[in-house]
N, C-alpha and C positions, 0 to 999 in steps of 0.2 A: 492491224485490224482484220480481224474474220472477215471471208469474202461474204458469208452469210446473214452478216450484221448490219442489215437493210433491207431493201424490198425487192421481192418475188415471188412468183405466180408457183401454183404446184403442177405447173406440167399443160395438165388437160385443159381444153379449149374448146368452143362450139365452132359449129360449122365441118368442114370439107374443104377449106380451100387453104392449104398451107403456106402460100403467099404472102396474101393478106391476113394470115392470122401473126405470122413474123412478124412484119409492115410493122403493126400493134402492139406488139409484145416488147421487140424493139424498140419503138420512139416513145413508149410508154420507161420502160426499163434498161433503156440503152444506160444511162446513168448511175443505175442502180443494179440489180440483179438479171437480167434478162434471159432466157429459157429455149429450149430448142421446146417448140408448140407438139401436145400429142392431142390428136383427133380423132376420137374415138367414132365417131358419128360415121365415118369411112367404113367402119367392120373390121370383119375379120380383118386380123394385124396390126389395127391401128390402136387396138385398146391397151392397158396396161400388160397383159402377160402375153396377149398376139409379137407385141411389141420384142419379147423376148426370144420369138420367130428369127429376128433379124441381129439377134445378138451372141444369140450360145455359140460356142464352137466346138464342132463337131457335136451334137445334140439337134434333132430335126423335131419339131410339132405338127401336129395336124388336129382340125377340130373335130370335136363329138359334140352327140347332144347337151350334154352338161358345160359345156367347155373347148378345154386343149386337152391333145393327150401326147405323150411324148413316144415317137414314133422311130420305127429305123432307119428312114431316111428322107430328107428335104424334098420335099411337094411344092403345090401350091402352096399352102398356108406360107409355109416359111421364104418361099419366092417376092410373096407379096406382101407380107412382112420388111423384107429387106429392101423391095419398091419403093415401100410408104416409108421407110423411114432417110432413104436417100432424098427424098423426093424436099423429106423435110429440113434435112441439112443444108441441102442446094436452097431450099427457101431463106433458111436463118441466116447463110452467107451472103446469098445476094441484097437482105436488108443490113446486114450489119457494113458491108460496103456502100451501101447508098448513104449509112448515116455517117459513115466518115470514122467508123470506130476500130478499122482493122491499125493492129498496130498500139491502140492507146491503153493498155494493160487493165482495161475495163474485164473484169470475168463474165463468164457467160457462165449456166447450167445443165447438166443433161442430165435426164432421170430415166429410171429401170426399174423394174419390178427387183426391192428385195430380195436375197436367197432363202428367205423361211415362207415369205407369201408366194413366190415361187413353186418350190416345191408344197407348198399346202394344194393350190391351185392347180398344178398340172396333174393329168391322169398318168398312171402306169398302163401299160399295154392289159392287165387285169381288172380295170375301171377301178383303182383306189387310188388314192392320192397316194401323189410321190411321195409326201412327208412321212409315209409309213413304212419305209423301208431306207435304213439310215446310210446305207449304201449310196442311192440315187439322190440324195438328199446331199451326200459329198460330191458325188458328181455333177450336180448342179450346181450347186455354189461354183466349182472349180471351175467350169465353163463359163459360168455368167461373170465370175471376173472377170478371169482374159478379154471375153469380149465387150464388155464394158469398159477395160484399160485401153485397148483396140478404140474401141469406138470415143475415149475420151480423147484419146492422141492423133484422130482421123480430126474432130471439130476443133480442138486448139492448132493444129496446124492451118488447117483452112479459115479461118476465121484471126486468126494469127495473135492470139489473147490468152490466158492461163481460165482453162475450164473446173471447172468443180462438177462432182458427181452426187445425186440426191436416189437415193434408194429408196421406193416406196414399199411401205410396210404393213396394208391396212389389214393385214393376216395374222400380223404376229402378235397381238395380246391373245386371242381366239387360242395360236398353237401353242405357245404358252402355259396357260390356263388348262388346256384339253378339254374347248369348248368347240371343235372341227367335226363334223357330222361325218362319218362313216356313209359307206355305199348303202349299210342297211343296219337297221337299230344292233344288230346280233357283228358289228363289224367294226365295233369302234375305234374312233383314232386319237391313241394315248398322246398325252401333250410331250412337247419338246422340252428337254432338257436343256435349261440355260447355260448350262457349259457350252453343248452344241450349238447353240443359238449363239452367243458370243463370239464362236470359232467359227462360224459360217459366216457371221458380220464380218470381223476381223479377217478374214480372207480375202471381200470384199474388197475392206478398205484397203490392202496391204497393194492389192493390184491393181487398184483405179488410178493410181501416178500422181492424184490430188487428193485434196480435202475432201471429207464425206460429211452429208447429212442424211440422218434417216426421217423420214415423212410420214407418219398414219395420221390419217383424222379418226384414229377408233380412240375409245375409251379406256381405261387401267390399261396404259402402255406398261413392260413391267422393266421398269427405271433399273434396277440392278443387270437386265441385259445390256443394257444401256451402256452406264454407267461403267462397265467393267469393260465395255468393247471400244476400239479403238477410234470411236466415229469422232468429227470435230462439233457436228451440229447433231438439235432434234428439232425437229419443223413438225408442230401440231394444233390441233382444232383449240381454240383457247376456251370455249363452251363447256368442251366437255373435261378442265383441271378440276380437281377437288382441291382439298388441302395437303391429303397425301401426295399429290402432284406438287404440289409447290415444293415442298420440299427437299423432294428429289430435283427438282428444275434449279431450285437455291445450291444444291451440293453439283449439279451438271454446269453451274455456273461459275463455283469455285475454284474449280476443277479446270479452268481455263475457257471451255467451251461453250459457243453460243444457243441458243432458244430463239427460234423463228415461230411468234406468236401468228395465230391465224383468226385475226381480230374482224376478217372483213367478212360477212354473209357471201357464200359463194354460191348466190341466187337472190333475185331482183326483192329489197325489201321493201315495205309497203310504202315509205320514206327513206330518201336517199340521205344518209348520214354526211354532215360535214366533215372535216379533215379534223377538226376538235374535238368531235367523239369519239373520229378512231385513235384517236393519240391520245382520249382518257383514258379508254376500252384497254390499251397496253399498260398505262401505270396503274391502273386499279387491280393488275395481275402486278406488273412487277412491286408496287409497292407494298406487297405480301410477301414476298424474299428476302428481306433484311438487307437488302442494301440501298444505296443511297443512288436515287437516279443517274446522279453524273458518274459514277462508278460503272453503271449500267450501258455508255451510251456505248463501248464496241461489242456488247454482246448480246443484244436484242435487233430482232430481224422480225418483220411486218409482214403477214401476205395474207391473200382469203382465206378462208377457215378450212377450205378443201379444194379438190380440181372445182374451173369452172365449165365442163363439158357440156354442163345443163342447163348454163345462164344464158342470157341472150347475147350475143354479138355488141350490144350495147355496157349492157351490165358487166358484161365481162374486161369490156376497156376502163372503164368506172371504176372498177373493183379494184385494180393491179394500179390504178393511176393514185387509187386514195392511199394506198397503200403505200406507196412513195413518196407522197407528198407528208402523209403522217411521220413514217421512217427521215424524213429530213427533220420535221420538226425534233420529232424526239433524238434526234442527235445536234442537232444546231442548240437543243437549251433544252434540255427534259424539265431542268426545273421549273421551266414557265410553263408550260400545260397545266 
């Protein structure tokens, strides 16, 4: 069974206090998928591409007004970068010992910025996005393996469990498409060629030492990069499927690989949904795939629709807990929902 074919969070979290965001994350999804917590709310470093601060090797960032840019050598940005993110390891270990899970070959998650949102997102020393120069675009990918293979093999040893790696990708249908705004209307930036896109995935996943899933909550993900790249999962907003998404999700599922639907509002809805409607909410998507629930039950995987960095402290435990509870149902009997 996919370690992904169950419930978890996409990373991001509210609050500041990396503790008690574990605490939660943990006894929430100690059983199910549980996550190394990112907190954006912190700043610089702590956000999705800061985060990449504490991860490249040999590649330094520092910030601009627009952003990150990538710099000729490690500053602050990337000092505190690598703070925040010890700070949070040391967090997820010390709950995952208090809950008794070191040792029980329960998976954990850790996520990264992508190698196409990546380089979309970072500046060159010229103020253009790194994606426009295919050079630095290899050179990034190459770096953000390594240390992402680095940094998966630092949390499965300390934590003492087999980790999985989730690549966030809310950049790539945008580069794709060659819908990426240039520094000025006269500078545009031509989309990425899916061969590259594939090869910079598959680079990825070849040096993360586990399984990969890739994460966007965007809209027209473009499923043949997908499809053709070596990742195990795709984790996205279930909102925004079409039909042309089924499709491709029905051939991603054929294909051995699981779909981590993102069924739960990730932000307080006006009524709080029961455990019944988020486990409709899933078969009214799967049961448009052509397959038969119970064929379905090791490769469908439950989580909020996107980070919850914006929800409240409340909502946010709510979210990842319904999501759990639904992912048991729909594997204990899918047919009875």
């Amino acid at each position: 069974m996919s370690a992904f074919a169950t419930a978890s969070g996409a990373g991001s979290w509210p609050g500041t206090v990396a503790r008690a965001a574990a605490e939660v994350v943990v006894g929430e999804l100690g059983g199910a998928l549980a996550h190394i917590v990112e907190l954006p709310a912190r700043g610089v470093g702590a956000d999705t591409i800061g985060r990449a601060g504490a991860l490249l090797i040999d590649v330094a960032i520092d910030t601009v007004p627009r952003g990150y840019r990538i710099t000729a050598r490690p500053g602050a940005v990337t000092r505190r970068a690598a703070s925040l993110l010890d700070e949070d390891i040391d967090a997820l270990e010390e709950a995952w010992e208090t809950a008794g899970l070191g040792g029980s070959g329960r998976a954990v998650k850790v996520q990264a910025p992508g190698p196409i949102t990546l380089a979309a997102e970072l500046e060159l020393a010229n103020g253009h996005r790194a994606i426009t120069d295919v050079g630095a675009v290899r050179d990034l990918a190459a770096s953000l393996a390594e240390g992402v293979g680095m940094h998966r093999a630092t949390v499965s040893r300390r934590l003492d469990t087999p980790v999985v790696v989730q690549f966030d990708e809310p950049s790539l249908p945008a580069a794709v498409a060659g819908r990426l705004t240039g520094v000025t209307a006269l500078t545009p930036v031509p989309p990425i060629d899916d061969a590259l896109a594939t090869t910079l995935l598959d680079a990825c996943v070849a040096a993360a030492g586990a399984d990969v899933a890739v994460h966007s909550c965007a809209a027209e993900l473009p499923w043949k990069v997908l499809q053709r790249s070596g990742i195990a999962a795709v984790s996205v907003d279930a909102t925004t499927l079409r039909p042309a998404d089924l499709d491709a999700i029905a051939e991603l599922i054929e294909s051995g690989r699981t779909v981590m639907l993102g069924v739960v509002s990730s932000s307080p809805p006006q009524r709080r949904p029961s455990v019944e409607e988020v486990a409709a909410a899933v078969v009214a998507v799967t049961d448009r795939l052509g397959f038969s629930r119970s064929a379905l039950r090791d490769r469908i995987g439950i989580t909020p629709a996107c980070g919850l960095a914006a929800a409240t402290p409340q909502w946010a435990r709510t979210a990842i807990a319904l999501a759990r509870r639904a992912a048991e149902a729909f594997a204990d009997d899918p047919d009875a929902i």
